[in-house]
C-alpha positions in Angstrom: -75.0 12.1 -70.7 -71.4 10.3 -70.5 -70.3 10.2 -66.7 -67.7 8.2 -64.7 -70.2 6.3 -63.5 -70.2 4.3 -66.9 -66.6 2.7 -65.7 -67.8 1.1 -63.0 -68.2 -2.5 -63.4 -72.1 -3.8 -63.6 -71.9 -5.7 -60.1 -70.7 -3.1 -58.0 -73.7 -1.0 -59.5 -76.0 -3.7 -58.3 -74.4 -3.6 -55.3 -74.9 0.0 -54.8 -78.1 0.0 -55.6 -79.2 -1.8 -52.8 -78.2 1.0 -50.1 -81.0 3.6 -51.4 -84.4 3.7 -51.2 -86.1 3.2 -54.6 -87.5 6.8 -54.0 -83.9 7.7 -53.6 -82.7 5.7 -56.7 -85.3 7.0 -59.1 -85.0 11.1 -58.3 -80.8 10.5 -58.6 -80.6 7.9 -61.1 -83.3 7.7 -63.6 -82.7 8.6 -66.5 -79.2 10.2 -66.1 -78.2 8.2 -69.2 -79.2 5.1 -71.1 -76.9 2.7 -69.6 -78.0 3.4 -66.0 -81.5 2.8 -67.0 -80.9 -0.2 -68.2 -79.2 -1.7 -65.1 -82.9 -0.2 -63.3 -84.9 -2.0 -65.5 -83.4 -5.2 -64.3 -83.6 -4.8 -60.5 -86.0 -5.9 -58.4 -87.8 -2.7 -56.6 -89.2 -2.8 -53.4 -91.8 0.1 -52.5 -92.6 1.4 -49.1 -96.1 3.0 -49.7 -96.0 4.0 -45.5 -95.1 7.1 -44.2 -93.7 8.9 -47.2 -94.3 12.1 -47.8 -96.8 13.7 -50.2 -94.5 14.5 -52.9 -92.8 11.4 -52.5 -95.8 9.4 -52.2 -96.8 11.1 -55.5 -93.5 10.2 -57.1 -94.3 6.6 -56.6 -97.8 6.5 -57.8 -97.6 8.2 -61.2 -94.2 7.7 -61.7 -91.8 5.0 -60.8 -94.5 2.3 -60.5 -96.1 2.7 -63.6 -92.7 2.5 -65.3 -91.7 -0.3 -63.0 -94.6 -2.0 -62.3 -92.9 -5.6 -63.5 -90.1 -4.9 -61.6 -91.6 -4.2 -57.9 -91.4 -7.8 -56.0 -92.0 -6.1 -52.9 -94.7 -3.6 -51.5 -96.0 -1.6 -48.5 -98.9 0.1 -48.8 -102.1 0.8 -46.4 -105.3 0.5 -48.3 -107.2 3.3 -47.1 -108.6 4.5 -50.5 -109.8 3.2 -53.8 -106.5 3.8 -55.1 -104.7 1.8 -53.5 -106.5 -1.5 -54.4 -105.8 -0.4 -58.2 -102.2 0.2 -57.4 -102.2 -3.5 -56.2 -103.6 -4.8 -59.8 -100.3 -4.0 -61.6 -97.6 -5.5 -59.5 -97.8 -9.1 -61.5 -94.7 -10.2 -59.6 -94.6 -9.5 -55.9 -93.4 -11.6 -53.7 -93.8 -9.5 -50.7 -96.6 -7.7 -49.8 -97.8 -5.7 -46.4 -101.0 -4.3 -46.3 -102.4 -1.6 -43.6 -105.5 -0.8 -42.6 -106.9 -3.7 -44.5 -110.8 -4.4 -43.8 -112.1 -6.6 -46.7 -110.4 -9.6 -48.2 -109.7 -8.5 -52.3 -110.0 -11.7 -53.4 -109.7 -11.0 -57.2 -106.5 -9.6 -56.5 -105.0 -12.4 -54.5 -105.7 -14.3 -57.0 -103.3 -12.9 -59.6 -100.5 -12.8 -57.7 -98.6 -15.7 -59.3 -95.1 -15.0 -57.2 -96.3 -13.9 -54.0 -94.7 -15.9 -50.9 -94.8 -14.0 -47.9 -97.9 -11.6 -46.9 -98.3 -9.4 -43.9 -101.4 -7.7 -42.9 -102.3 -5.2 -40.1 -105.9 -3.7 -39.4 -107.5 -2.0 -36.5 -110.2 -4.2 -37.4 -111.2 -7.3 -40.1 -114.6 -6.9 -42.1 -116.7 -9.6 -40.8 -116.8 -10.9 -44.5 -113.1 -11.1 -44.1 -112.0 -14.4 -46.0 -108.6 -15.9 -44.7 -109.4 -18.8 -47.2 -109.0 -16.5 -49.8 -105.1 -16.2 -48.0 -104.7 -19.9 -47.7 -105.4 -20.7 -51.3 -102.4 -18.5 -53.1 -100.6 -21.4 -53.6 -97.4 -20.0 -53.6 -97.9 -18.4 -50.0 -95.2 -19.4 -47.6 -95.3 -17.0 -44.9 -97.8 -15.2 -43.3 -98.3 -12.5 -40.4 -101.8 -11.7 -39.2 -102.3 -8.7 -36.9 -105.4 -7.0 -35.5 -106.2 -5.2 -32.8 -109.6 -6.4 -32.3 -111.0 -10.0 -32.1 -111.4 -11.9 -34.6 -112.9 -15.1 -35.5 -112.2 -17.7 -38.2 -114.4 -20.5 -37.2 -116.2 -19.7 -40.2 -113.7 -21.6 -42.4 -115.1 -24.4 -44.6 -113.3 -27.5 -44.7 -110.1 -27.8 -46.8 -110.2 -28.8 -50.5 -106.9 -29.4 -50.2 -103.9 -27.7 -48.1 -102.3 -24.7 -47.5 -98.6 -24.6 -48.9 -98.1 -22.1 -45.6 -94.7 -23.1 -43.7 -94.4 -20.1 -41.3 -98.1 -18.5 -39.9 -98.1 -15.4 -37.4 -101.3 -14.6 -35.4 -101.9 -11.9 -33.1 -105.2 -12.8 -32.0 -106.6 -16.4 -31.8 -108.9 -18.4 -29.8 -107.9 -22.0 -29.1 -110.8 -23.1 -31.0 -110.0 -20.6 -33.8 -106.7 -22.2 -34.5 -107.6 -25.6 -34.2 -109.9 -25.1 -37.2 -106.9 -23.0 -39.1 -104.3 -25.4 -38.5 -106.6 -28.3 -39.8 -105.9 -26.0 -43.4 -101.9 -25.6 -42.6 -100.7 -29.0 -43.2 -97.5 -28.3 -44.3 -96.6 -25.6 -41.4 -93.0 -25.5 -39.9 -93.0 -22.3 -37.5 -96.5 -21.2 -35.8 -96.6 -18.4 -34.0 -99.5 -17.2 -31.5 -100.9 -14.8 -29.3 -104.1 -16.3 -28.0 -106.4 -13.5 -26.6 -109.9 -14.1 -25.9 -112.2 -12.8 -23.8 -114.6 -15.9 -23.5 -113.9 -18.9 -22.2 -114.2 -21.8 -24.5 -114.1 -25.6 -23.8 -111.4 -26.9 -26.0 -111.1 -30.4 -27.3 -110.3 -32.2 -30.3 -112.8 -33.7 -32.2 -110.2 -35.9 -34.1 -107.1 -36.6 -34.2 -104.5 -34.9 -36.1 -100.9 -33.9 -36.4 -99.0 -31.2 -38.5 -96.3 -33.5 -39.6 -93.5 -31.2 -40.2 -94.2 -28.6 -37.1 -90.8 -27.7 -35.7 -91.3 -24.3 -34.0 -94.1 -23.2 -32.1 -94.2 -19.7 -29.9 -97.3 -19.4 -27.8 -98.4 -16.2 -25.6 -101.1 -16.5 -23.5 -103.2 -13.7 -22.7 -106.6 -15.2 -22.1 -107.8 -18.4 -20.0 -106.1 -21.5 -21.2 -106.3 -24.6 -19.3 -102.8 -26.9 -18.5 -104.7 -29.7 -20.2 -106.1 -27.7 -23.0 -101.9 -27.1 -24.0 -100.9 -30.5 -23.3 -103.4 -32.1 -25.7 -102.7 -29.8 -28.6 -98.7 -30.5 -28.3 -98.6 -34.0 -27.1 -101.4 -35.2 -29.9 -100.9 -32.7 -32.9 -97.3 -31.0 -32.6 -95.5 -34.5 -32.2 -92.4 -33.4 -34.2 -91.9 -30.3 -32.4 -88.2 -28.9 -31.7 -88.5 -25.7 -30.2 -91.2 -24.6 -28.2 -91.2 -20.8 -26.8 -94.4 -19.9 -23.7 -95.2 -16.8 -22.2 -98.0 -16.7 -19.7 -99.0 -14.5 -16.5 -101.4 -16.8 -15.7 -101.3 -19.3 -12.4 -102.3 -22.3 -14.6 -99.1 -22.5 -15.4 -97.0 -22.1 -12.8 -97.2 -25.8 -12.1 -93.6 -28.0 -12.2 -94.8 -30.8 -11.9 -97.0 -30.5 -15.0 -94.5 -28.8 -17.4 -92.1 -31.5 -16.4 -94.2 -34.2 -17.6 -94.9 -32.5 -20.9 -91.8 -31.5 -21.7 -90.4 -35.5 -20.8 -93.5 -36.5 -23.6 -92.4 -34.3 -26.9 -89.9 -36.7 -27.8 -88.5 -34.6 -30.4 -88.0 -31.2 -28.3 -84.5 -29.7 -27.9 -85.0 -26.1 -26.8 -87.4 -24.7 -24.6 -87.7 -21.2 -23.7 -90.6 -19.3 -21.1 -91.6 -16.4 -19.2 -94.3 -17.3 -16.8 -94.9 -15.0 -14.1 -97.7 -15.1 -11.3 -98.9 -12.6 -8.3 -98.7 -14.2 -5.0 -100.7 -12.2 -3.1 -103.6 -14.1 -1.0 -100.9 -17.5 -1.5 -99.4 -17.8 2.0 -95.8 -17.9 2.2 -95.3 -21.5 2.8 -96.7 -22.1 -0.6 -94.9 -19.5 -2.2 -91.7 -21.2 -1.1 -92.7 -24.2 -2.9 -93.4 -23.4 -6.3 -90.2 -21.3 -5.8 -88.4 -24.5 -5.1 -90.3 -26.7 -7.3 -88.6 -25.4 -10.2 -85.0 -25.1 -9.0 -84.3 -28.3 -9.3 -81.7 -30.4 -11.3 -84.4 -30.6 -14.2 -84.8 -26.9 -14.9 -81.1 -26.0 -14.3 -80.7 -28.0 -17.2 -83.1 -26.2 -19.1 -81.4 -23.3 -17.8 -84.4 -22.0 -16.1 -84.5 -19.7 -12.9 -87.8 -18.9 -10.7 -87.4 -15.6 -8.8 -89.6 -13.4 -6.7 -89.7 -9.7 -6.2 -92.9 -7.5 -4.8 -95.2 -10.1 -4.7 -94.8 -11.5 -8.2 -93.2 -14.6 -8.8 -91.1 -14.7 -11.9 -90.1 -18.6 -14.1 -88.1 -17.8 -16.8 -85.1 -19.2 -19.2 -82.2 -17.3 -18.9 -82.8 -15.3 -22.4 -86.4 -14.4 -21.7 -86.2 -12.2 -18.4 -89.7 -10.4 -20.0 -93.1 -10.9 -21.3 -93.4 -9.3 -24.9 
């Protein structure tokens, strides 16, 4: 069929075609005429697998994938069923990929994903055969995003045969232990981001030196027992070349100016720094309120634009974009 549509010039198709769902584009466009399936057939697709519909979900199963399957670059899907691990076999070029409710590690299928670069993963809870060295070793993996909302360990990672070619890695749940052994396998990392909750409390040190040469952003919340020290070490020894550094914390470790001050004055390389730190003052007499009030409203953290406040018994230390813990 002949339509008006055929006037319209090639990029302003393209153009279009980004502002609709690929459910939407295949139920209006496919196969309305030969020239229109020709500009689909050189698109890339991305497929949201998550909260569809039945029918819809049944679309994209038996129809559009199938037919697109070399076109789909990009793909959310929760693998709750057999079915969804052989969808995953035929995308050949993805370059994103989410994956819900994830429990095992499909290492075959990693593995012949020649394109993928960014991976996200969410699970209620990892197999205790999960492999994340079966994550580190798709070579062309430059982002990922962990998240669980139960504990999880990955101090049963071997020794590196060689690197990670990660650049940007997302944790939700990490011991400081745990990510000392995974950023021993992240070499090449540029932005880390973690959220260290752990119910134990672990004696932290560094075996050996080490740095991750091209570290330049580094967000940390704290949600477990940390010692001062135990931070100091990891960014004064290992993130050397760090540029932005982002804390959150509720713990009274932290709420310590003199200490921040001479960590801050040792990562030569830092140029923004950004917190939340709060801490309950109740049993602290008010004397010693005042002065860790005062302690950091000083000329120092005015310059980091930094203001400590205190309102029903909490003390609050924050920069002036991060009035909240996440």
């Amino acid at each position: 069929m002949v339509t008006r549509l055929e006037s319209l010039p090639t990029e302003l198709f393209f153009e279009l075609f980004q502002y609709l769902s690929s459910i939407d584009l295949y139920r209006s466009l496919y196969n309305l005429n030969t020239y229109i399936n020709s500009l689909l057939y050189h698109i890339e697709w991305k497929i949201n697998l998550l909260n569809v519909s039945i029918e819809n979900d049944q679309i994209l199963r038996h129809y559009l994938i199938p037919i697109f399957s070399k076109q789909i670059t990009s793909v959310k899907i929760s693998m709750n069923d057999y079915e969804s691990y052989l969808q995953l076999i035929q995308f050949v070029n993805l370059k994103y990929l989410k994956l819900v409710n994830l429990t095992v590690c499909p290492i075959h299928i990693f593995s012949s994903f020649n394109h993928l670069s960014s991976l996200d993963i969410f699970t209620y809870e990892f197999n205790d055969n999960f492999n994340f060295g079966a994550i580190l070793s798709i070579s062309t993996l430059k982002r990922c995003s962990l998240s669980t909302t139960c504990f999880f360990t990955y101090s049963n990672l071997t020794s590196p045969s060689s690197t990670s070619n990660l650049i940007y890695l997302n944790i939700n749940q990490c011991s400081l232990n745990d990510l000392y052994v995974i950023l021993k396998h992240v070499q090449k990392l540029k932005y880390l981001i973690i959220q260290m909750c752990d119910d134990i409390i672990e004696t932290f040190s560094l075996s050996e030196n080490f740095i991750l040469p091209s570290l330049i952003y580094f967000k940390l919340i704290v949600r477990s027992y940390l010692k001062f020290e135990e931070l100091e070490q990891l960014l004064m020894l290992s993130f050397i070349t760090l540029k932005h550094l982002i804390f959150y914390s509720t713990i009274s470790e932290f709420t310590n100016s003199k200490k921040w001050i001479n960590l801050l004055m040792n990562l030569n390389n830092l140029k923004i720094f950004e917190c939340f730190m709060s801490q309950s003052v109740r049993g602290i007499d008010e004397q010693e309120r005042q002065q860790i009030q005062q302690s950091f409203q000083t000329s120092y953290w005015l310059n980091w634009n930094l203001t400590c406040d205190y309102n029903n018994h909490i003390l609050r230390i924050y920069t002036s974009n991060m009035r909240k813990i996440p």
